[in-house]
N, C-alpha and C positions, 0 to 999 in steps of 0.2 A: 504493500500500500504506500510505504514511504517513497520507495522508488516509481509510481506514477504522479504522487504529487509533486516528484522534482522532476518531473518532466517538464519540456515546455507546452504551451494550452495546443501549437497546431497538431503535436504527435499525441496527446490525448485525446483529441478528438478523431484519428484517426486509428487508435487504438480501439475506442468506442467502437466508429460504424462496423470495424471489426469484427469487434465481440458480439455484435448484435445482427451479422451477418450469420457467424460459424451459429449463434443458437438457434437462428432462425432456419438454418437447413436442416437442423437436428429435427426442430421441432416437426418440419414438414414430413420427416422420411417415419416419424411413429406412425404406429396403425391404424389411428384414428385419423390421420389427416391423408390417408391415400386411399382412393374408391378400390370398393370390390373390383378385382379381376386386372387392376391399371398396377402397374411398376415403376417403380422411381428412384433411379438411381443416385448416388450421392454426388456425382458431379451434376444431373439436373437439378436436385435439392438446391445446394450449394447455386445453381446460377440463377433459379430463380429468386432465394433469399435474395442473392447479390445484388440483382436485377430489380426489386424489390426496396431494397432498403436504398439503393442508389436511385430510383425514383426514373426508371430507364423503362420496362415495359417488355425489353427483348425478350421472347420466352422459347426454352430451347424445348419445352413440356405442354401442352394445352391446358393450362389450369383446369378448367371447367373437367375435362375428362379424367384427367389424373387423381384433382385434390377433391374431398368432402369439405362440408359445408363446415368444419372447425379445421381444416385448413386454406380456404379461401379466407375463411376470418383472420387467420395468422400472417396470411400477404397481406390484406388491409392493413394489418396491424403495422406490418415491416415499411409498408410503405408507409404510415403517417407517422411513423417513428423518420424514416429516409427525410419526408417531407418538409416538418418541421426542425429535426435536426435532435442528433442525440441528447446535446446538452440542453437544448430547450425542453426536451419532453423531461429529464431526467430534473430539470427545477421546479420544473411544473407537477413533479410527484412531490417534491418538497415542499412547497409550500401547501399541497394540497394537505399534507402530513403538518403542517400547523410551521414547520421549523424552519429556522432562519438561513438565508441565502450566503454562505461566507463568501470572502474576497473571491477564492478560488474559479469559482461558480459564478460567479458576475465576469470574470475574465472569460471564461470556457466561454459564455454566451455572447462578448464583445468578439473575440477571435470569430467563432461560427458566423457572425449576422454583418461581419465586418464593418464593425463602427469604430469611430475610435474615439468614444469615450466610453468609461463602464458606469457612468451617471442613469439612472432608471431603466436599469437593466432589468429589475424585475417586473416592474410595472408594463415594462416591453414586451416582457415574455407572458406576463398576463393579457395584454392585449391581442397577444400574436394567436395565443391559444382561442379566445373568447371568435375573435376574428373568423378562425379557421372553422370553429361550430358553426357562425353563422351562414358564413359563405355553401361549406359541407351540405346544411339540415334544407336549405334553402333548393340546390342543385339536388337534392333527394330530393324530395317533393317535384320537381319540375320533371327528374328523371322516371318517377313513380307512373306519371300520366303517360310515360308513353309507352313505358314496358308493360303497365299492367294490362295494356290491351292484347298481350302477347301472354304471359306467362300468368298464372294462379296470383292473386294477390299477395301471400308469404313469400311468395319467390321472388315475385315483381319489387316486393320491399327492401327483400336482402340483394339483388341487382342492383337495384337503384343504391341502396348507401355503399357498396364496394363502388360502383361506378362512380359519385360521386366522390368520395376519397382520393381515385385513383385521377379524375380529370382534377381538382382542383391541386393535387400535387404533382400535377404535370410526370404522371407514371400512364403508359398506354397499356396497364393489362383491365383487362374482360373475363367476364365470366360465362360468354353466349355461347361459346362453346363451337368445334369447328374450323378453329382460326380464321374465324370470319370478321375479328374485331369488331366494328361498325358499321360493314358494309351493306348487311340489309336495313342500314336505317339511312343511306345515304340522302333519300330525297325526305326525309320527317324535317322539316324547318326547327319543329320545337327541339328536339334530343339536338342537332345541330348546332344551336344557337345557346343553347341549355350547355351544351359540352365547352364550344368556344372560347363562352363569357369566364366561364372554372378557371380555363387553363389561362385566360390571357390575364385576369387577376393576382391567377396564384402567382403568374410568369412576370410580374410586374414588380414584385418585392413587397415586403410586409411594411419597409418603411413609409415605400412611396403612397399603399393605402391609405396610413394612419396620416401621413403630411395632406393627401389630400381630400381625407374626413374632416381636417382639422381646419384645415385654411379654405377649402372650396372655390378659388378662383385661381388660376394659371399665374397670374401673376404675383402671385403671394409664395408660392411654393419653391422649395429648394432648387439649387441649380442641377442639383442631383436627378429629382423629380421633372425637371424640366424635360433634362435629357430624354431618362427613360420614358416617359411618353410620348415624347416626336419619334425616336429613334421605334420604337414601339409600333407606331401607326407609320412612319415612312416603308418599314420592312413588312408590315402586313399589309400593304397595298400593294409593293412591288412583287410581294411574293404570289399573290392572288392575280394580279395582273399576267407575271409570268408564267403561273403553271396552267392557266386559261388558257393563253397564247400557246403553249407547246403540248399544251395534254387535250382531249376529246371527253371533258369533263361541266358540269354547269359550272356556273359562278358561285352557287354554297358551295360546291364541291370544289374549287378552286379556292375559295377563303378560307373555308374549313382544316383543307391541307395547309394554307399558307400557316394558321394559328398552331394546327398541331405538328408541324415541324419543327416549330421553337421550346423542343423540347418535351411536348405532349409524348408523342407515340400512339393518338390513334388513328386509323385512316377508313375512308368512307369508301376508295377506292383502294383495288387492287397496286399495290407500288412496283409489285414484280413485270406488270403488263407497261408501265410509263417510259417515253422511250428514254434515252439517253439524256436531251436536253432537260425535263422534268427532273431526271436523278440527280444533277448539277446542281439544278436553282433546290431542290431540297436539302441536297449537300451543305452547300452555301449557309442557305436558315439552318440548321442542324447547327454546324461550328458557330456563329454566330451565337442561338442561344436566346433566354432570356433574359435578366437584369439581377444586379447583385442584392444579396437577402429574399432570393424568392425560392421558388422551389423546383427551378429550371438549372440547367446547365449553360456550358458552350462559354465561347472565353465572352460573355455579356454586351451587350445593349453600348452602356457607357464606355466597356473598352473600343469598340470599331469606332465610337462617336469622338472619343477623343482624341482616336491615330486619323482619324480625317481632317479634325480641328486641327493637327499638331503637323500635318504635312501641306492643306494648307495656308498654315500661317509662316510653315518655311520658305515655301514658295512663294510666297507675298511678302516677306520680308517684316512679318509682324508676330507676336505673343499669339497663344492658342486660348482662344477664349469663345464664350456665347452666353447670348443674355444678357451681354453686358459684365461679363467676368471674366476672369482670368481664370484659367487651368492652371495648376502650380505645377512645378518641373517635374517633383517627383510622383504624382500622376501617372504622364505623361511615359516616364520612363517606366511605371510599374505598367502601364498598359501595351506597350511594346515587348516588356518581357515575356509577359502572359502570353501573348497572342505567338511569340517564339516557342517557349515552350510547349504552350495547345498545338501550333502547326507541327514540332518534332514530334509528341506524342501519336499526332494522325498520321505520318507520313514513317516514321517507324513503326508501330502498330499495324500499318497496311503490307509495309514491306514484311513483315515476319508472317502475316496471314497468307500473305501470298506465295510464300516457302511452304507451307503447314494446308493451304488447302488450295493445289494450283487446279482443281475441276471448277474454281468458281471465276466469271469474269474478273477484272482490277475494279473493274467500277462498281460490282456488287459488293467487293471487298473494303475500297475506299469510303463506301455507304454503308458498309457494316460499323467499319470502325469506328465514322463519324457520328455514327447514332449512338454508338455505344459510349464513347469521347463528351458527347452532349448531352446525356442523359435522355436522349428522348424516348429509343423503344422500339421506331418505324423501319423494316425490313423488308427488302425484296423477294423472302422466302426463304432463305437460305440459311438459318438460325439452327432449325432445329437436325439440322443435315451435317454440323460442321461436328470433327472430333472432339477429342476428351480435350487435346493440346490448343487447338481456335476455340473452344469454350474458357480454358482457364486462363486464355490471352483476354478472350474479350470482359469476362470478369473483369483479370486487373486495370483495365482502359474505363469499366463502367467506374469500378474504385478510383481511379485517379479523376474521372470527370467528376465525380460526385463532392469528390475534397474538393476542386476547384485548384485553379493553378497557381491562385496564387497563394494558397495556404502550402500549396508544393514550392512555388519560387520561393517562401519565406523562409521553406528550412535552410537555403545556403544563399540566398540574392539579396537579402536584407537582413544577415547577421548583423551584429555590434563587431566592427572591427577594431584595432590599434589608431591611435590618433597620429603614429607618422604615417605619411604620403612619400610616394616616389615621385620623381623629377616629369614633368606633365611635358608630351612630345607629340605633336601632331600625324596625323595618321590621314591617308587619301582614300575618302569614300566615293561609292556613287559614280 
């Protein structure tokens, strides 16, 4: 115990998603949570826990067919644990336990929600939970109207709260069974728009909610919140635009994809039938991402908005700013590194997949990786076909998206270093 508390808070908490990964597989492979007559091995265990608590969707198993009705509750479960984040849920049992929040524990949930202050920490994490009921009970109720015309009303109840769950923490697993995800609800407007609203919420951050619950007009809200809502609606209209343009799809059905590409994982259409251009522009949204403290992946909303700002204002010969602000330097530089290491992560990751399963296209592979890289979920079919060795790869790619890159750049790109410097010598870029 001593030795986790002198850890630092980023390897704690990925200690955590850890430990709540490996018991999560355990939990699925007892005999209660696998159906008569279906088999489940421990590397499927193990990837949908993984796939689960990283709030990813990839399923190498059909839940519906494999797990009973107490272990579909134990993936809901993994995933609003994934969602909201270990250390929030684990304060959120403390305080419900009466006891007080120590320094520790306000740090763990400043590291996870990346703020940097640990001022009203708890009160954040009370809001973040209350939030996520309401948002949740509300997309069950909407979801309830459309299943129940479909399934027994007990069923139609336990679909709707897992499906709920699972859109507003931007994770694409289904319980419909079939690997049909949401396909036969493609043209339903309501489940559509019902699903959307979840995920573009959750994919928005818990911050930018509460700033703008609290302030209610654009121009009152943080520069942070600015951001992620232009960057937010600029990419979900190009996205919708473009997969209209290049797919044989409606326009829900091109919005729809655009929304659960950023991180969602579910899809209305077939991904395996989309030609080539489609896989790109999903690609694209995929790495991209949603925004930071929410319950999306992909290297964020803010980071591409700021490497735009910051190239440019190189190019015009001025400071990187909007709104009337300035971006500070080290911004700046931490959003470059990110988007380095997120790009090495996809482009090694892909090359190793393509060693390990050379029967699939590059581009099936580049889109496995990048969904699993961004936590979203969405697959061209080739998930449940790959070995023991491209499962235990794409696990650890869903683990690293799920940290986020920059709680992995922290461990060595923003040590404390020695306060001597070397002798500073220009260098030819570009």
């Amino acid at each position: 115990m001593n030795y986790i508390k002198g850890q630092p808070p980023g390897r704690i908490i990925a200690m955590g998603f850890a430990f709540v990964i490996l018991t999560g597989s355990f939990l699925l492979m007892l005999p209660c949570s696998v159906r008569e007559g279906a088999q489940v091995s421990f590397i499927d265990a193990l990837f949908t826990s993984a796939s689960a608590v990283c709030v990813t969707g990839l399923i190498a198993i059909d839940t519906a067919e494999h797990f009973t009705v107490f272990g579909r509750t134990v993936v809901a479960l993994l995933i609003q644990i994934g969602g909201l984040g270990v250390t929030s849920v684990s304060v959120g049992f403390i305080l419900i336990a009466g006891k007080r929040v120590g320094l520790k524990g306000r740090r763990l949930v400043r590291e996870a929600m990346n703020v940097n202050t640990s001022k009203g920490m708890v009160r954040l994490v009370k809001n973040i939970l209350l939030m996520t009921l309401c948002f949740e009970c509300v997309g069950a109720v909407l979801s309830f109207l459309v299943f129940v015309q479909d399934y027994p009303p007990l069923e139609a109840l336990g679909i709707s709260l897992f499906h709920s769950v699972a859109a507003f923490n931007n994770s694409g697993f289904d319980i419909l069974g079939g690997l049909t995800n949401l396909i036969p609800y493609q043209n339903n407007v309501l489940l559509n728009l019902t699903t959307g609203g979840l995920i573009i919420f959750g994919g928005l951050g818990f911050l930018v909610i509460l700033d703008i619950l609290g302030n209610r007009s654009f121009r009152k809200l943080t520069l942070h919140s600015k951001i992620v809502i232009t960057m937010s609606l600029i990419l979900l209209a190009a996205g919708t635009l473009s997969l209209k343009a290049t797919e044989n799809i409606t326009w829900l059905g091109a919005f729809f994809q655009s929304v659960s590409a950023r991180t969602a994982g579910f899809s209305t259409y077939p991904i395996g039938s989309f030609t080539d251009d489609g896989v790109f522009v999903l690609t694209l949204l995929m790495f991209v991402g949603a925004s930071p403290g929410s319950t999306g992946g992909g290297i964020k909303t803010t980071t591409l908005f700021v490497m735009i700002q910051a190239a440019r204002g190189a190019a015009a010969n001025q400071y990187a700013g909007a709104f009337k602000r300035k971006i500070p330097d080290d911004v700046i530089r931490k959003a470059f590194i990110i988007t380095f290491l997120s790009g090495m992560v996809v482009c090694v990751g892909t090359f190793v997949m393509c060693l390990l399963e050379p029967e699939f296209s590059f581009l099936q592979l580049l889109f496995e990786v990048t969904s699993a890289f961004g936590t979203v979920g969405l697959s061209t079919g080739i998930t449940p076909d790959l070995g023991i060795p491209g499962k235990a790869l794409i696990i650890m790619i869903m683990f690293i998206g799920r940290l986020g890159p920059l709680t992995i750049a922290s461990l060595w790109a923003f040590k404390t270093t020695a306060n001597a410097r070397f002798t500073e010598e220009n260098v030819t870029i570009g």
